[in-house]
C-alpha positions, 0 to 999 in steps of 0.5 A, a space after each residue: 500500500 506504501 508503493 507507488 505503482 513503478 516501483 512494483 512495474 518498473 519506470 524510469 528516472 533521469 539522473 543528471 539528463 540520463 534516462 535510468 532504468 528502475 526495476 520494479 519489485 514485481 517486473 519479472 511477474 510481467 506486472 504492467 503498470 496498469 496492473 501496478 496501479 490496481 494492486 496499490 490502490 486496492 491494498 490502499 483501500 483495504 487499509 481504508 485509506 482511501 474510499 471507492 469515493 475517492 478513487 472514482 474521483 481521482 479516476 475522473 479528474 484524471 480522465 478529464 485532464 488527460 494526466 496519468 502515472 503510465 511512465 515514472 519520471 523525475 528528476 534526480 538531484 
């Protein structure tokens, strides 16, 4: 419930503008970042720390603005 979709999926993350491969906890499954994102939020629900309300909610305003986590990328100090 404390992972965020990537690390159980895999990503990446630039590093001084190099593009680094980060493995996923969960990669060698063949776990998609879709499938990531489920497990995460519903071991999240389960804890009750969110609610069906919230994920709806966050689902649409997603969908609305045409953001999403489909690629991990941040920046490395």
């Amino acid at each position: 419930a404390t992972c965020a979709d990537w690390e159980l999926a895999g990503g990446y993350t630039t590093v001084d503008g190099e593009r680094i491969k980060d493995d996923g906890l969960l990669e060698s499954f063949d776990v998609d970042i879709a499938e990531a994102q489920e497990l995460v939020m519903t071991a999240r629900l389960m804890l009750g720390w969110v609610t069906e309300e919230q994920i709806a909610e966050d689902a649409a305003t997603k969908e609305g603005d045409g953001t999403g986590s489909e690629n991990h990328e941040e920046s490395g100090a």
